[in-house]
SEFIDREN-675908 format. One record per atom (N, C-alpha, C): residue in one letter; x, y, z. Coordinates in pm, whole numbers, plus 50000, padded with zeros to 5 digits. Layout:
N
AXYZ/...
REM end
This chain:
306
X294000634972510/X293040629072601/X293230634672741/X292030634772831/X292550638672954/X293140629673019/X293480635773132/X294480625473252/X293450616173359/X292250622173341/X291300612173443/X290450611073313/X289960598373353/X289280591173241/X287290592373277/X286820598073388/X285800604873358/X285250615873472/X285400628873427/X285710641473475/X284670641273567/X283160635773551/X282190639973665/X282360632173774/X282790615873765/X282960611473876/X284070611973900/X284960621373888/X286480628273987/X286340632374051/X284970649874007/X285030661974072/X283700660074145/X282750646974157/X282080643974233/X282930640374348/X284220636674342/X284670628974458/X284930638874528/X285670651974498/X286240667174550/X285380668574698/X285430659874802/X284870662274875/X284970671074987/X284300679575072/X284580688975180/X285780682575279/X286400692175322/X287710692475386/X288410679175290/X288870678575232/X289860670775170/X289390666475004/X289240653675003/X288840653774890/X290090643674789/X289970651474674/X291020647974558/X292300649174582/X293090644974682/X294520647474702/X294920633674663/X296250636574563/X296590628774424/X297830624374555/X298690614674576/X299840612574693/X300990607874525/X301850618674601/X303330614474482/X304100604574517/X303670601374651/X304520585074627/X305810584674734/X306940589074709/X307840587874829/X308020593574864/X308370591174985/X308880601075103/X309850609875060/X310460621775143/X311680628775153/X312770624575113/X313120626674989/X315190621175006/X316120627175067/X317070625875009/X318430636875093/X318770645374987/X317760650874880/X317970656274747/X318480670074826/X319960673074733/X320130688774775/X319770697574725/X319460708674790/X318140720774814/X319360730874763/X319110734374616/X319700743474512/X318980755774598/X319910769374626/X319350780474695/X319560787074496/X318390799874525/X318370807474411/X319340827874489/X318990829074415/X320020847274434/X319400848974528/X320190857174601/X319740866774712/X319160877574685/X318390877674598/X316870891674586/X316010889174693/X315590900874678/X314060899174788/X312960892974739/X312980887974529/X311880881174499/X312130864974535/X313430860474551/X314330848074538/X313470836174596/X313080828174590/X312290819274687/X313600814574775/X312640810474929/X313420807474974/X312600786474974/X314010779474985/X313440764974985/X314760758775097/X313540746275123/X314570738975245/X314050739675357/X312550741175387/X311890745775493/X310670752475513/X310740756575658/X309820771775675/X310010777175649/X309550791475554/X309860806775535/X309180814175659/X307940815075661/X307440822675814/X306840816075882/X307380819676023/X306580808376119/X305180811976147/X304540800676175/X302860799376175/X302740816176289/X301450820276233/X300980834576312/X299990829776425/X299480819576398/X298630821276455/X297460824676477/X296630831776539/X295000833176508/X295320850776503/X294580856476378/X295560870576372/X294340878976411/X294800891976464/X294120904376549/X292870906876510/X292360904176372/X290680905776333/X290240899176271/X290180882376295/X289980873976288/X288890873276204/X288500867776061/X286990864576056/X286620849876070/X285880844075992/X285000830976004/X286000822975952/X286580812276027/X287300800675983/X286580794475871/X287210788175801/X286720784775619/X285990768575693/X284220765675672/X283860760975702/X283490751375536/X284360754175457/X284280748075338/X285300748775232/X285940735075189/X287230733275200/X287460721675032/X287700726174901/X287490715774805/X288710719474747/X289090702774713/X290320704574625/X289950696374484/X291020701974414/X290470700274234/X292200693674190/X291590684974064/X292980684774001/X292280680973837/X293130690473779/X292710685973607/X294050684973511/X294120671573430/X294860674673322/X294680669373222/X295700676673089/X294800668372926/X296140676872862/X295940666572770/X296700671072628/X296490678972563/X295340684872562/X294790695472462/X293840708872597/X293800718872502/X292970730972586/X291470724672626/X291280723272773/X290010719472818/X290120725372979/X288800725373011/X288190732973140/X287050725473211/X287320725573309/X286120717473424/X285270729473488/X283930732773499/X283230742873614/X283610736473760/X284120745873837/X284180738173992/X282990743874097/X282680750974033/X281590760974125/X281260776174131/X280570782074188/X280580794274166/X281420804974225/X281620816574204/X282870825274262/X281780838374359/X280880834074354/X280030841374477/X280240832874602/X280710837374724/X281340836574838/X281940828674879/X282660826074724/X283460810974708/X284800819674644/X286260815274675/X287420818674619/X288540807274601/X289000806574468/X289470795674456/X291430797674372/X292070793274399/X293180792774381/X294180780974360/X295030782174284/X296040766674263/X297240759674368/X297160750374363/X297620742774472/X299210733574388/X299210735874269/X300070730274215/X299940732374039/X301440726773989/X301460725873809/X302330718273826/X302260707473714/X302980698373679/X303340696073516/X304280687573510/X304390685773317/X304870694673245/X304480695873141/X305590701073036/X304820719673024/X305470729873060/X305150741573066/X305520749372887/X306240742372838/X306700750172687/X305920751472616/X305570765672540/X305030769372459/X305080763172340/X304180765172156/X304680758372082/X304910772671992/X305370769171902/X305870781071769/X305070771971641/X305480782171519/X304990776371383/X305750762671350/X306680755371449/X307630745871421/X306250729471432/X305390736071516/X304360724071591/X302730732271544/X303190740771525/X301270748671562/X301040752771424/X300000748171350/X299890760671214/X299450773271238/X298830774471325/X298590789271352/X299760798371422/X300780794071441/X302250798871434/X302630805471574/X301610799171695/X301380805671823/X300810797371927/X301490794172029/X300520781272079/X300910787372238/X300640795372274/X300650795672451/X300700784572551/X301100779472661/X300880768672741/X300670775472885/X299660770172909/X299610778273076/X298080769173095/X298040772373259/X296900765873327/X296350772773461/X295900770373525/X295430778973675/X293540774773698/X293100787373811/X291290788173792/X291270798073757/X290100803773660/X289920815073610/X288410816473663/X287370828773633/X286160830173668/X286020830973539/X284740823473459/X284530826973352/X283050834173326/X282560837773250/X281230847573222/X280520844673253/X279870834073305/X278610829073403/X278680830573510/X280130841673580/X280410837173729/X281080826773792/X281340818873755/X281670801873791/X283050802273760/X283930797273865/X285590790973887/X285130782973769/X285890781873680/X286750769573607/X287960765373638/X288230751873648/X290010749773670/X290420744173499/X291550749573447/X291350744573327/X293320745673271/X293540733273139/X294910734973080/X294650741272956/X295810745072906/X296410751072734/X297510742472752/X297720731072680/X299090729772692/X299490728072552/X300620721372527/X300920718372411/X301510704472427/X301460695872511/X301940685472545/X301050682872615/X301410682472748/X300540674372840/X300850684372971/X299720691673032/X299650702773156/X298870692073299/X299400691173386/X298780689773484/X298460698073613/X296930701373690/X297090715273799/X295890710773891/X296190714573975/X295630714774115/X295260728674179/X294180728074237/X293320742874301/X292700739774411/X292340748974456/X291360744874586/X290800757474625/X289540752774657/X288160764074642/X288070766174810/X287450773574842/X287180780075013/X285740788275040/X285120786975120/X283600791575127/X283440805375144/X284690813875118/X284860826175141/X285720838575038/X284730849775017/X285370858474933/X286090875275021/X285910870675171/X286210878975217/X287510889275161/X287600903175188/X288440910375152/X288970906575037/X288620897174907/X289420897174788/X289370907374779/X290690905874685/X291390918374611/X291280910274492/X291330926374325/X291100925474267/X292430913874183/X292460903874120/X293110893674028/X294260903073968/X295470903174004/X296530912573928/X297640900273870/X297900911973760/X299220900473693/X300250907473619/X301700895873643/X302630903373649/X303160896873537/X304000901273424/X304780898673310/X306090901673342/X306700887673322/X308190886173328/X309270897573217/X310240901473296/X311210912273236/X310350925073314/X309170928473363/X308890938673408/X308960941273601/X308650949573664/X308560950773802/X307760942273833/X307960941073975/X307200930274054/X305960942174093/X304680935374054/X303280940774094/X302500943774210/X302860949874293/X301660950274433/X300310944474406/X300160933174471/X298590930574480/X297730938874595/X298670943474663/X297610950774830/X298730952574916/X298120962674985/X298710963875122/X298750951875229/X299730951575284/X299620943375415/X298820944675503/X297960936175532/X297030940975654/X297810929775729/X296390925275848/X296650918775985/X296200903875904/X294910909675798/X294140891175780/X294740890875606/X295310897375541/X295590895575395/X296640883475397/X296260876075275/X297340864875232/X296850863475102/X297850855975021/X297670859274881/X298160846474835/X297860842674700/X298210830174673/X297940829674454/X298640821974424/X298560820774237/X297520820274200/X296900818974109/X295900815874049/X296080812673904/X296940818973805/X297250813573696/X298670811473630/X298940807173549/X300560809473468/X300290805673328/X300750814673236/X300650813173107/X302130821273045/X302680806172986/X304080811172941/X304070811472762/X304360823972722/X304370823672616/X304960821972517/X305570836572427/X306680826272324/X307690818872343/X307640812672236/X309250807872153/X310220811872107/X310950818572182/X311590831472115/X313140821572080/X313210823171914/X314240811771827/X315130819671717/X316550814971733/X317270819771594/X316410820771455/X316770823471363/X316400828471280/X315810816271147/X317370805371177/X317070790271105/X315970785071191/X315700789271299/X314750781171403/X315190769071422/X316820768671470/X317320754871486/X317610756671663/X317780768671755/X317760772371895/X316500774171931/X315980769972075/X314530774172087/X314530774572240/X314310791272260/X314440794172409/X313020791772488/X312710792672589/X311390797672610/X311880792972831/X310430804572902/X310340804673007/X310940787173087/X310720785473221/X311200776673253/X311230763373187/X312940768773174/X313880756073103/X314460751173189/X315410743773130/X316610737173198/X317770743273199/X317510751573135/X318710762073056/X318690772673184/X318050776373335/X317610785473402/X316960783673533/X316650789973563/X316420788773742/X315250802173743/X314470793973641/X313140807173659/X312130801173726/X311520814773805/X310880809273920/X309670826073904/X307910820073945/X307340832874028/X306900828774172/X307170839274228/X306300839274360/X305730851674445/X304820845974539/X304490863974611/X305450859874770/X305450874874778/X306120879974863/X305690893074912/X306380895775090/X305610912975110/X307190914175157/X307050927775182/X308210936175282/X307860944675369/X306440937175422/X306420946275558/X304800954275554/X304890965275417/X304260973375356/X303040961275278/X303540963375181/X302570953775063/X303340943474993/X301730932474987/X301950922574876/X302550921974757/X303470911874696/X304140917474544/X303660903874485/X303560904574328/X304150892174260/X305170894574202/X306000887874163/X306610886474073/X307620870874032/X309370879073990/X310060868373986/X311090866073883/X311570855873827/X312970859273731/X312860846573668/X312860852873526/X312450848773399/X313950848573297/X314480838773251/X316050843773165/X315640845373011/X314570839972992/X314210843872848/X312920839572859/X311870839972731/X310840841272699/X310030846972795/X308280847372781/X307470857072791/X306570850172876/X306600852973056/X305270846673140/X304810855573172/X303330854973180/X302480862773258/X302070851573359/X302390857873512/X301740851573644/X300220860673745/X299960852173754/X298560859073809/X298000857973943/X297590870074043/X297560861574176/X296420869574222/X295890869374356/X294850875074464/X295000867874569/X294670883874671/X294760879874782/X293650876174835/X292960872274960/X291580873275046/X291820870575205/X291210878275210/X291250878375414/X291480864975480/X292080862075601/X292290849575678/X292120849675812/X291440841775917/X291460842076010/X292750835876156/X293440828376049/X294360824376095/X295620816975975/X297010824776031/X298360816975893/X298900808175983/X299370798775892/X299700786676009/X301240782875925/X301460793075885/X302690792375821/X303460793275658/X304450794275590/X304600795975447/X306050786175469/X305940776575343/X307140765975315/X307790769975182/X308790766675207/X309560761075018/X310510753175043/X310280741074951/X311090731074940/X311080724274777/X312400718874757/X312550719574624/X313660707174593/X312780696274510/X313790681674516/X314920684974433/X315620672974446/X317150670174398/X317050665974243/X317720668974147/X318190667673970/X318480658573938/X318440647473942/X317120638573956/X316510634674097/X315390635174129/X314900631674272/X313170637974270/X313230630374385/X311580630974470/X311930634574618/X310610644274593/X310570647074781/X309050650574784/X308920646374886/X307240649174941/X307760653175147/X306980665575126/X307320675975287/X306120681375376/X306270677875435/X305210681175548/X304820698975547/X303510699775507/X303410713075511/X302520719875703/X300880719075687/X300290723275824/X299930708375893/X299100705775957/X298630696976021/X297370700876100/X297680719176121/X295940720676166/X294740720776133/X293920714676186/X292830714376166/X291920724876130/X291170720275968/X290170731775888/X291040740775776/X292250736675828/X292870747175761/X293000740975580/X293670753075544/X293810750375343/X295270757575331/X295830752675181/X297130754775237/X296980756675022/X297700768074976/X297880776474863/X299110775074832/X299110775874654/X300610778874646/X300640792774580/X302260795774678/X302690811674684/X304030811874604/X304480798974523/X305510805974453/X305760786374380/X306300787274285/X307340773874216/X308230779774075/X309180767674082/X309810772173961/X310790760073932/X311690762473800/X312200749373787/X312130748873650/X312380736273609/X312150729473446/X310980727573411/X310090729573382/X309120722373369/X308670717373178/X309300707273154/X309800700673038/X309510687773031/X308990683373084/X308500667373140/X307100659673080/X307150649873011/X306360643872961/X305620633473077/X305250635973188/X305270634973336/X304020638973412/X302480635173484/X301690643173507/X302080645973602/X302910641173718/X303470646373838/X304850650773864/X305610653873755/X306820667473750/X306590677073769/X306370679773902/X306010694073919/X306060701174048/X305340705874091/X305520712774270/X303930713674259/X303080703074385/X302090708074425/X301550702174516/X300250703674612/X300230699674730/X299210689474742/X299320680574824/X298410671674823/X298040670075001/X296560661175013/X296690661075214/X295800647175186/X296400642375330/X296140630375358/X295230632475443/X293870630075437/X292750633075527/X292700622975690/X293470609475638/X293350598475732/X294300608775856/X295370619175818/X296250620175941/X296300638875960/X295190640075890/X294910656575865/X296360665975838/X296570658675789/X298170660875702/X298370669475518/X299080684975516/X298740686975422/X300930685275328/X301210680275222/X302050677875154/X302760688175075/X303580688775058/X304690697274943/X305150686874889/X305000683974706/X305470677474622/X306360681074602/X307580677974545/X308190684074379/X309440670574341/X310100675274205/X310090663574179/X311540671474049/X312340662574049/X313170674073928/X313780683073927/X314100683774038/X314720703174056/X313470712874049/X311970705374030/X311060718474088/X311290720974209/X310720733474241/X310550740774393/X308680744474372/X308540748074521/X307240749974521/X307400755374661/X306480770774692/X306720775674795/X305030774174830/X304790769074926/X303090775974978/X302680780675112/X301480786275153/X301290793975250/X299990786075313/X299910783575433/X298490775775510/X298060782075571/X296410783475591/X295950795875651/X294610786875673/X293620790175767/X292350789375784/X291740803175836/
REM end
């Protein structure tokens, strides 16, 4: 069944500048902030990663249209959010149980789990789950397709992917995750797969100066992560913060005004029979306030930009 009990009057509510922001409930704890390796893909959590830019050198049209989405269900289903003509839309969060299934659960001996927005053949954003349990995700659409770049994706165990060069207005943000096998002993009595508990797998984007990357570190099984960039007139900053094993934290992400705020990286367990185990963002319209969830030892890194 889905997680909202009737889909048109939800995504009727998705209203301009704010909208559907789901609130996780408590404040900040004193959960300690697990650092990951010192790579250059590593997220960083516990804070700011880059400080706000500011209004950048070739500025275009501040996003005069601003919708946030959230969908989840037990089974493979998809919502239309709108069209992807001069509209660009991206995820704001994942929650719940990310594990794939095998022939142990699936008769067709293959069960993928992943979620994000995709464009589907009519043109039109869908936000939509695959799960095998229960997927929960969050997106948010923008009145602008400026400078997209083309949708690239990166598969775990391989190099991290350039989405683009660095410009002055490029920023980049997820759009999908689909984790695949089950990769199991032979009795099929061990059963590995992408973020476990067993690991500290995480994707995110990142630049060095030059160009945009995705990527990230995977200890077993098979993710493909998916991202694009699009032009900005102003970054107002990039966070990662990441609760305590067992714990809740909810973190102050922008506060300026118009602005929209993407996620650029999470990782963690995601094993949870839970619609809000997860890393994703929510804003409080009453205090123009935008949120960093997570919950579990997730992390969740994102970037705010208008």
């Amino acid at each position: 069944m889905r997680y909202f009990e009737t889909t048109t009057k939800f995504l009727l509510a998705c209203t301009l500048l704010g909208g559907c922001a789901l609130d996780a409930g408590d404040d900040p704890s004193e959960d300690t902030i697990r650092d990951h390796a010192a790579d250059i893909a590593a997220p960083h959590v516990g804070g700011i990663v880059d400080e706000p830019g500011g209004e950048l050198s070739n500025p275009t049209t501040y996003f005069s249209g601003n919708w946030n989405y959230s969908w989840g269900d037990t089974q493979n289903s998809s919502a239309v959010i709108g069209t992807a003509t001069g509209r660009t839309c991206f995820m704001t969060g994942i929650a719940g149980d990310l594990r794939p299934g095998d022939d142990r659960y699936f008769a067709d001996g293959f069960h993928p789990a992943g979620a994000g927005v995709r464009v589907n053949a009519a043109g039109n954003y869908e936000i939509y789950v695959t799960p095998t349990r229960l997927i929960q995700v969050w997106a948010r659409c923008v009145n602008s397709a400026a400078g997209r770049t083309v949708e690239k994706r990166w598969q775990s165990g391989t190099a991290a992917v350039a989405l683009g060069a660095v410009t002055a207005n490029r920023r980049c943000f997820l759009t999908q995750i689909d984790n695949h096998n089950w990769v199991y002993n032979s009795d099929k009595s061990t059963g590995w797969y992408a973020f476990t508990n067993l690991s500290a797998d995480y994707v995110r984007i990142w630049n060095d100066g030059a160009n945009w990357y995705l990527g990230g570190s995977v200890a077993k099984g098979n993710v493909f992560a998916y991202a694009q960039c699009i032009d900005v007139s102003q970054d107002d900053g990039n966070w990662g913060w990441q609760a305590g094993d067992p714990g809740t934290r909810k973190d102050p992400l922008t506060n300026v005004g118009g602005a929209t705020c993407g996620l650029t990286g999470f990782g963690g367990h995601f094993d949870a029979q839970d619609w809000v185990d997860g890393a994703f963002i929510t804003y409080d319209a009453g205090i123009n306030q935008f949120y960093m969830n997570t919950k579990n030892g997730k992390f969740g890194e994102a970037r705010c930009v208008k």
